[in-house]
N, C-alpha and C positions, 0 to 999 in steps of 0.2 A: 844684253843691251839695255838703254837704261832712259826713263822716261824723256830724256833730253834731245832724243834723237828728232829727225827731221820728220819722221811719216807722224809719230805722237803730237808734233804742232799742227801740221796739216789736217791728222783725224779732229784735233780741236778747233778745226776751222780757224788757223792763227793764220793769216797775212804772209807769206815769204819774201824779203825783196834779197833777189841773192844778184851780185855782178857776175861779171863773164872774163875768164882768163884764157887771153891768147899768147903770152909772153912766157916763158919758164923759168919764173922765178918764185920760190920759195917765200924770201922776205916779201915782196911786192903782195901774195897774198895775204901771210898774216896781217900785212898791212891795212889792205883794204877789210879786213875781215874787222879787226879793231878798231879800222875808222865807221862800221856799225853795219856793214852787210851781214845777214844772221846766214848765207849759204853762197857760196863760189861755183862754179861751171868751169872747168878745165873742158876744154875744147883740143881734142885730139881727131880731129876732123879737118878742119880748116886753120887752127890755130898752128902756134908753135913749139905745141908741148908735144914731147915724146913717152914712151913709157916709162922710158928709164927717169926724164923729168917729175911726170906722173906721182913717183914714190913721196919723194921731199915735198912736192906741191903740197899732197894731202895730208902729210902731217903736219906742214905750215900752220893749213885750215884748221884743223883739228885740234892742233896746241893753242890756237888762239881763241880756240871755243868759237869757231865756226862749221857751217856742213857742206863737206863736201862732195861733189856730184860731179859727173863726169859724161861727154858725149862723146863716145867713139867713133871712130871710121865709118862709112856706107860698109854695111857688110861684115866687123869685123864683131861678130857676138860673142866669140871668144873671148873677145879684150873686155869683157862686161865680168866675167866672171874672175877675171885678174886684178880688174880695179876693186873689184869687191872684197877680194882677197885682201889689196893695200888698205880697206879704210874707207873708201868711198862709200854713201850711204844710198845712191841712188846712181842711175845710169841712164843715157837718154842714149838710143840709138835709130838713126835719123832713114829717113826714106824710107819707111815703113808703110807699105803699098797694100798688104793685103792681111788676110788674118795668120796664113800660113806663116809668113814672115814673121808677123807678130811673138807663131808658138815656138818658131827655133829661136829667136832672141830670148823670150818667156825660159826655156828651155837652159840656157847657160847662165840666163839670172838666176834662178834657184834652183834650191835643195830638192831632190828626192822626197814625196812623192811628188810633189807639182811640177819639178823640174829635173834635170842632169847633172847640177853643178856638182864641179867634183870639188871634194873637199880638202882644204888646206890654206884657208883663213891665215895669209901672215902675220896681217896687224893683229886680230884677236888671240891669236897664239903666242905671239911676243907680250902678252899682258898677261895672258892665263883666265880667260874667259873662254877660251872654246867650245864648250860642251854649250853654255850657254848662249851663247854666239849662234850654234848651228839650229838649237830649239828654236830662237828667236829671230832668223837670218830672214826667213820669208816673208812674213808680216810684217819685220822690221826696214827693210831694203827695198826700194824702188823701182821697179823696172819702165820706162816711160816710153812708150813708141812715140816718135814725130811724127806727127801729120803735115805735110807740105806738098802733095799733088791732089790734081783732079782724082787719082785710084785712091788714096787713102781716103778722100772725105766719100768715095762711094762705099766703099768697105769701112767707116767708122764704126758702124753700130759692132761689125763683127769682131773686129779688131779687139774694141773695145769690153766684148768679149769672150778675148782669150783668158784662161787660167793664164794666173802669174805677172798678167798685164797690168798694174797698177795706175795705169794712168796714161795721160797721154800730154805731146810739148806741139805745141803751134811753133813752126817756124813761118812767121809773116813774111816775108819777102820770098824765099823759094815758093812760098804757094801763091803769092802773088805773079811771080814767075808765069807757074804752072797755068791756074787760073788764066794770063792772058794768051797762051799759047806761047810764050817767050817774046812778047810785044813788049811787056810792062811791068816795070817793080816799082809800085805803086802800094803800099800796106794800106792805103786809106781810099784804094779806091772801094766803090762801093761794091759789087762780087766777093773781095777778099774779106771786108767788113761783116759783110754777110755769113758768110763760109767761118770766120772766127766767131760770130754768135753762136752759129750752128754747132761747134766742137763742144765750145762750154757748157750751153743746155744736153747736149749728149752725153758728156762725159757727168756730169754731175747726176743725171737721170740714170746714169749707170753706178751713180758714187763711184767713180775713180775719178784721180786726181788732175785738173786742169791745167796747164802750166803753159806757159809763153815767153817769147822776148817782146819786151817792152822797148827799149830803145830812147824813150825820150818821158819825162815829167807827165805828159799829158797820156801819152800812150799807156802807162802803166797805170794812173788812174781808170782809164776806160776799160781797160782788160781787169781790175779789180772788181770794177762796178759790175761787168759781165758774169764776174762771178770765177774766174779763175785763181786758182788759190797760189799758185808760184811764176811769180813774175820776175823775169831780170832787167832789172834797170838800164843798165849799162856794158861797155865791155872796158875793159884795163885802157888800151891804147887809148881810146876816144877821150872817156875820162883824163889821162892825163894829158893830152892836146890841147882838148877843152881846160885845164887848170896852165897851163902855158900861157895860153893865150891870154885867158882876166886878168894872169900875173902880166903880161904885159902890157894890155889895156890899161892897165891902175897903175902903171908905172910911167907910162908915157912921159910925162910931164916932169918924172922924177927928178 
């Protein structure tokens, strides 16, 4: 693997803004990757990517000289070690409540000894890096527990560390959720504001890596300032909504 990769920016304390694809399409990422998102989020959780999508997605990313990363199902930590296999460089797998959870996710992200993953690298094998691929697989590849309930943020420090756990993703609104007992999804209220300072100073005191959705201009500023190093801007749909609409705003009058 080669200094270019995503965890080499992040150990350099570089900035991440990467967007979020819910849509399965191929061209639409290279797209936005070219239009200057340096890493993509293929959402295989709530989005409408499938595995079989999954494959072209990531080479979209990849051919356009972007990183891409991937969050799978509640549950499915299997699929972390398949997306890894296509090319993905990191994996976020969501609802991660306790440290246990943590090691069997940990567990399908890597290699022997820290991990299970069985080996069989497609992307890396179809290029003829393997051997190198599997030395550098661990260190190089991400594995990120979401934090999004009241159990995760009481089991962070453990979580945090697990061997092979590289880091960790705030999801603001499920833990907003959480936070109000399911009253309120609210990112800005103040509990959840809190609870997201909390993660960042934790994870960084742990050195692993802080990541979130941003969601709006302002929001990613403040999640920078806290000191999280992979923030997502945006997601695809919204993004293009929001580019419909100025188009027709400034047309109006046309």
């Amino acid at each position: 693997m080669t200094a270019s990769t995503l965890r080499t920016a992040l150990d350099a304390d570089t900035p991440i803004k990467a967007g979020w694809l819910t849509l399965p399409e191929p061209m639409l990422a290279a797209t936005m990757v070219a239009a200057g998102f340096e890493a993509l989020v293929l959402d295989l959780q709530h989005g409408m990517i499938t595995p079989k999508d999954a494959i072209a997605i990531i080479d979209a990313i990849i051919g356009a000289g972007g990183h891409a990363v991937a969050r799978v199902p509640v549950g499915s930590f299997e699929m972390a070690s398949r997306l890894l296999d296509w090319g993905a460089e990191a994996v976020i797998a969501p609802m991660i409540e306790t440290a246990e959870e943590a090691r069997i996710f940990a567990g399908f992200a890597k290699y022997p000894p820290l991990g299970t993953r069985s080996w069989g690298p497609v992307r890396p094998l179809r290029h003829g890096t393997a051997e190198a691929y599997r030395l550098a697989a661990n260190d190089q590849t991400l594995a990120l527990a979401m934090i999004e309930t009241r159990a995760a943020l009481d089991n962070l420090d453990e979580i945090l560390a697990v061997p092979g756990i590289d880091g960790v993703y705030v999801g603001p609104s499920d833990l907003s959720i959480a936070l109000s007992g399911g009253d309120s999804l609210d990112v800005d209220r103040a509990d959840n504001v809190a609870a997201i300072e909390l993660v960042a100073r934790r994870a960084r005191a742990a050195s692993k890596v802080a990541a979130i959705y941003g969601g709006s201009p302002a929001h990613v500023r403040r999640y920078r300032a806290l000191g999280y190093d992979f923030v997502n801007v945006s997601q695809d749909v919204a993004l293009l909504a929001g580019a419909v609409r100025k188009a027709l705003a400034e047309s109006a009058d046309a």
